[in-house]
C-alpha positions as CSV (number, residue, x, y, z in Angstrom):
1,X,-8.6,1.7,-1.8
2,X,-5.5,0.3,-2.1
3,X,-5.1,-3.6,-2.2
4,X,-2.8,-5.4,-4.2
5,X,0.6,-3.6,-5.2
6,X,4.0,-4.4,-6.7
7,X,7.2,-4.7,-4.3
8,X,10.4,-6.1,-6.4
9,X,13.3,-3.2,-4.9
10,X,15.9,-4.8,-2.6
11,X,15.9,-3.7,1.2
12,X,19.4,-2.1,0.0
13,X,17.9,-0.5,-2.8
14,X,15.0,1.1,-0.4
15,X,17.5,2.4,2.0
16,X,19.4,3.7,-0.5
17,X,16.2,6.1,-2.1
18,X,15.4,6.5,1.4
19,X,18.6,7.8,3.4
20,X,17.3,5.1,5.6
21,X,19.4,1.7,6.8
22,X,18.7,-1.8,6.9
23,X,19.4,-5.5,8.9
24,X,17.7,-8.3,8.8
25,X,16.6,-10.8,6.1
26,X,14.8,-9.8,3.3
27,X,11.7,-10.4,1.6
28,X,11.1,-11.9,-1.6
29,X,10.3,-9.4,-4.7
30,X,6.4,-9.9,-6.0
31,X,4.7,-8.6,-8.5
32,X,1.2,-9.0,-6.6
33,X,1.6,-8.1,-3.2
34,X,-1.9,-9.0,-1.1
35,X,-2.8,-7.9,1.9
36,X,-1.5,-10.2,4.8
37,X,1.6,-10.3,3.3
38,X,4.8,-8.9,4.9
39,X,5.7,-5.6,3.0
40,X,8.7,-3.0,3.8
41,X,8.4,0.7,5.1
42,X,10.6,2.8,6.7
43,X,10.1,4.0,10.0
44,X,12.0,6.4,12.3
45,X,14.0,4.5,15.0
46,X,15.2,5.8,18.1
47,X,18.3,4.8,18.0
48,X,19.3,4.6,14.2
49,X,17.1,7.3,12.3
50,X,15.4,6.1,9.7
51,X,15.2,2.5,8.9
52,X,13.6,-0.3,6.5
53,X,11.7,-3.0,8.5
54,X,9.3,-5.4,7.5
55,X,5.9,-5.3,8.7
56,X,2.6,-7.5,8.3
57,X,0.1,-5.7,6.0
58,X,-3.4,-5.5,7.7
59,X,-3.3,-3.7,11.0
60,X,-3.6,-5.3,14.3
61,X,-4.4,-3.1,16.8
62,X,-3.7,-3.3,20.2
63,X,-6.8,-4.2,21.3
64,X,-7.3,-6.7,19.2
65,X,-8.1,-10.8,20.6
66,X,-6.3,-11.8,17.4
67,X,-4.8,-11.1,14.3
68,X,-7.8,-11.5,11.8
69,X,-9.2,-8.2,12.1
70,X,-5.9,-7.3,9.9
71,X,-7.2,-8.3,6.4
72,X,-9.6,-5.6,6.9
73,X,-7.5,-2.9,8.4
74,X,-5.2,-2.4,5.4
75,X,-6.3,1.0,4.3
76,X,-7.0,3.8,6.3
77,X,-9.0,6.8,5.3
78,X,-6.8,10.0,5.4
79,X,-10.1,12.4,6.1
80,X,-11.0,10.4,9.3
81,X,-7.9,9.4,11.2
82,X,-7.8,12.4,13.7
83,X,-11.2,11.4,14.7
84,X,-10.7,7.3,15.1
85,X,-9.6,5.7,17.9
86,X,-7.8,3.3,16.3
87,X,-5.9,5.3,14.4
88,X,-5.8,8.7,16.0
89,X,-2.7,7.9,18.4
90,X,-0.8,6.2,15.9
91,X,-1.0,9.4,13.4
92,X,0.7,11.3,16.3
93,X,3.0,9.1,16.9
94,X,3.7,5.8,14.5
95,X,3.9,7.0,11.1
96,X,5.6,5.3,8.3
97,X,6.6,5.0,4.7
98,X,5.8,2.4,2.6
99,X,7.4,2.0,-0.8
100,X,6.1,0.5,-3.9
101,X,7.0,0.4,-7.6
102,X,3.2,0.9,-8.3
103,X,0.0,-0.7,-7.3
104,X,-3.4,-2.2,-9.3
105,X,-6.9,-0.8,-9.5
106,X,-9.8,-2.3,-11.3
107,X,-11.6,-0.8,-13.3
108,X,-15.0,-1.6,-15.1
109,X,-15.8,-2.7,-18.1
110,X,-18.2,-3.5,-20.3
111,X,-19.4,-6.7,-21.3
112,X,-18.3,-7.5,-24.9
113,X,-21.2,-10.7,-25.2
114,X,-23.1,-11.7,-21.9
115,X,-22.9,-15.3,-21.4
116,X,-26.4,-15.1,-19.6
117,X,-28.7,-13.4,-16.8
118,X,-25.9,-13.0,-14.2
119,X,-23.0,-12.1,-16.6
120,X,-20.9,-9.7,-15.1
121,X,-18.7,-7.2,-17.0
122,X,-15.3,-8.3,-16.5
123,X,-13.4,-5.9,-14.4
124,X,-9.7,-4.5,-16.0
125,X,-6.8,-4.3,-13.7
126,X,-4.6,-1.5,-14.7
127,X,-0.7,-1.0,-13.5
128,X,-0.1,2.2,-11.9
129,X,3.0,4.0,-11.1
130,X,5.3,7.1,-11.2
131,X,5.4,8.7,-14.4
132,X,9.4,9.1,-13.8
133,X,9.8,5.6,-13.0
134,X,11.0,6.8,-9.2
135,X,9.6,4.2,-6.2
136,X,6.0,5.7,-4.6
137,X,6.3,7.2,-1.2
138,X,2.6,5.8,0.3
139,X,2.2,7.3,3.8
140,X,1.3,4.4,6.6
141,X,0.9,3.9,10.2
142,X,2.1,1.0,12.1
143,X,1.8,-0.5,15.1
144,X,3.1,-3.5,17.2
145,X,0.6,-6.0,19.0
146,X,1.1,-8.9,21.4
147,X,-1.0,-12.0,21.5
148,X,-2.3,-11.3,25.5
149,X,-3.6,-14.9,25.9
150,X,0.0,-16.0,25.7
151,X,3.3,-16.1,27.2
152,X,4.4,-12.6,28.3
153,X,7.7,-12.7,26.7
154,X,5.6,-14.4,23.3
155,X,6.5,-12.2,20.1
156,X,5.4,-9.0,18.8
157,X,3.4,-8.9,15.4
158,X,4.3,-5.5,13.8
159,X,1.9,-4.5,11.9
160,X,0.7,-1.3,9.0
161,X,-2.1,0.5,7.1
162,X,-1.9,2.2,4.0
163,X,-3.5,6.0,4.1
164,X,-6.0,6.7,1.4
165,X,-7.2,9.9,0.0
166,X,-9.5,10.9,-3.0
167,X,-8.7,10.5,-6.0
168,X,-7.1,13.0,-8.4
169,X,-8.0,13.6,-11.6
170,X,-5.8,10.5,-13.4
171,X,-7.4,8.1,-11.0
172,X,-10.8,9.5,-10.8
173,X,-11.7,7.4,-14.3
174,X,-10.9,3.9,-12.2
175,X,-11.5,4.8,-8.6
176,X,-12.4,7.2,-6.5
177,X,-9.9,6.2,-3.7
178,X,-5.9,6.6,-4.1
179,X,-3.1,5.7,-1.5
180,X,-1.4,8.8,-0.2
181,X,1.8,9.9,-2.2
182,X,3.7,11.8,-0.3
183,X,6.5,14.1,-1.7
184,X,10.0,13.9,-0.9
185,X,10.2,17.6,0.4
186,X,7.8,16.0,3.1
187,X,9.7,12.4,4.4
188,X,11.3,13.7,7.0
189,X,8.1,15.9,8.7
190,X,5.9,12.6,8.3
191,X,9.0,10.5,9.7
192,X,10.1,12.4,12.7
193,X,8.7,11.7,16.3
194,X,9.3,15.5,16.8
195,X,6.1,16.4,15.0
196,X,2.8,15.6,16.6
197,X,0.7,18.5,15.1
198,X,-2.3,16.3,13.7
199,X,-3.2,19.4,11.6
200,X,-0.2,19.7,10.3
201,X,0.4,15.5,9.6
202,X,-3.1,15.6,7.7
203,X,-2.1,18.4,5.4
204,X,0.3,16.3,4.3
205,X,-2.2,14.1,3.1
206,X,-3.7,15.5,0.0
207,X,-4.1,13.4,-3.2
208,X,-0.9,13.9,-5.7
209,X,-0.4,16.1,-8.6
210,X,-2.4,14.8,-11.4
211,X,1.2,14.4,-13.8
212,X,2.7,12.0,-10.9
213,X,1.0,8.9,-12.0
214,X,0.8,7.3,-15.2
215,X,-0.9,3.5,-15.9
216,X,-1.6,1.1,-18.1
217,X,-4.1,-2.2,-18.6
218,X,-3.0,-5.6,-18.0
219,X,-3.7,-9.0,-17.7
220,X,-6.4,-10.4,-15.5
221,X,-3.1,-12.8,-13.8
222,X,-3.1,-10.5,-11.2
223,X,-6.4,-11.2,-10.1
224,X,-4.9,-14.5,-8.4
225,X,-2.8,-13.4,-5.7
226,X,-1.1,-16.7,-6.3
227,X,0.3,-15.2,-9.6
228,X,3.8,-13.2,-8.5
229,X,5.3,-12.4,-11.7
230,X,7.1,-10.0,-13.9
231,X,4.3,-10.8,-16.5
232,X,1.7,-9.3,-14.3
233,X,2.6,-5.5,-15.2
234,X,3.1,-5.9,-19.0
235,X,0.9,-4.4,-20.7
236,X,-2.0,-5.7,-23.1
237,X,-3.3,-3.4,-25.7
238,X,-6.4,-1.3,-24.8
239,X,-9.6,-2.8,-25.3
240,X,-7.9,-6.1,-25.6
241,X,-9.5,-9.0,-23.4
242,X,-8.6,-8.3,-20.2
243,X,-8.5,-12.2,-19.2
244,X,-5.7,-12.4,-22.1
245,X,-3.1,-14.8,-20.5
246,X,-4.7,-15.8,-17.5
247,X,-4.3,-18.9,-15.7
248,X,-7.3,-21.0,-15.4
């Protein structure tokens, strides 16, 4: 899965990588983006091509009574999304981008000195991100949703998901989930309304070339999702105490 990433690139900047435009107010950069929070991807519109929006992360479906059932709708399994209703009509149709400088996994380790019978093996965040340094291309789907037991003219909650796929072979060691990277030769067939070939989408959704990603340990900070700092992605030396610099 894919659940907390890092988000510091200007709206500009995004557009700019992107061949995409922007207006509106922007977001502030983080370090530790959670779900719940409001994240940027670019979308095709209508009217202006592609474009950088800002969308709440955890998808709210249309069906939905409310917005909670978005905390647990913030990945999406690539292998199953022709086949779910929720999703299925959204992969035809409301795809998106979502860019990221890189993203956190956990993975385990072993205890160095149980404190007792319940001591757990303190988990190890690790930073990971293009080996070239280049913004991640995570495929998405959005949607918009509009609270029914309200006014008719109330506002529209846009929401998105974040695809996953299996891992590949530099992930495999610290999960066995990874969001979907796409390339750049393939933006504009996942962006444009023209294509609604669901074989063709999910062939698009493969896990990336094992030399894409490269990552690093770091500090157990970024377990608090209060924590939104440049300190959260330096790295600590391997094997070093993973709770090295954390806030109590």
């Amino acid at each position: 899965m894919c659940g907390r990433f890092v988000s510091t690139q200007t709206p500009e900047q995004i557009a700019s990588f992107f061949g995409a435009s922007f207006e509106g107010d922007p977001l502030a950069p983080s370090y530790n983006v959670a779900p719940t929070n409001d994240v940027y991807a670019v979308v095709h519109d209508v009217d202006h091509g592609q474009t950088v929006h800002a969308f709440h992360w955890g998808l709210v479906p249309v069906w939905a009574k409310d917005t909670k059932i978005g905390s647990s709708m913030i990945n999406a399994r690539a292998e199953t999304l022709a086949e779910k209703p929720t999703f299925k009509g959204l992969l035809r149709k409301r795809r998106c981008i979502i860019p990221m400088d890189g993203f956190y996994e956990w993975r385990a380790a072993a205890a160095s000195a149980p404190l007792g019978p319940r001591a757990k093996p303190v988990k190890q965040p690790m930073f990971i991100h293009r080996a070239d340094g280049d913004p991640l291309a995570i495929a998405g789907l959005w949607t918009a949703w509009h609270d029914k037991s309200g006014p008719a003219d109330g506002p529209w909650l846009h929401s998105c998901t974040i695809i996953t796929t299996a891992a590949n072979t530099t992930m495999s060691p610290v999960h066995d989930r990874m969001p979907v990277i796409l390339s750049r030769s393939d933006w504009a067939q996942w962006l444009t309304p023209d294509e609604s070939d669901v074989g063709a989408l999910t062939a698009l959704l493969l896990p990336a070339g094992s030399d894409i990603l490269t990552m690093h340990p770091v500090s157990t900070q970024v377990n608090n999702v209060r924590n939104k700092g440049a300190e959260l992605v330096v790295p600590i030396e391997p094997g070093a105490d993973p709770n090295a610099g954390a806030q109590l």
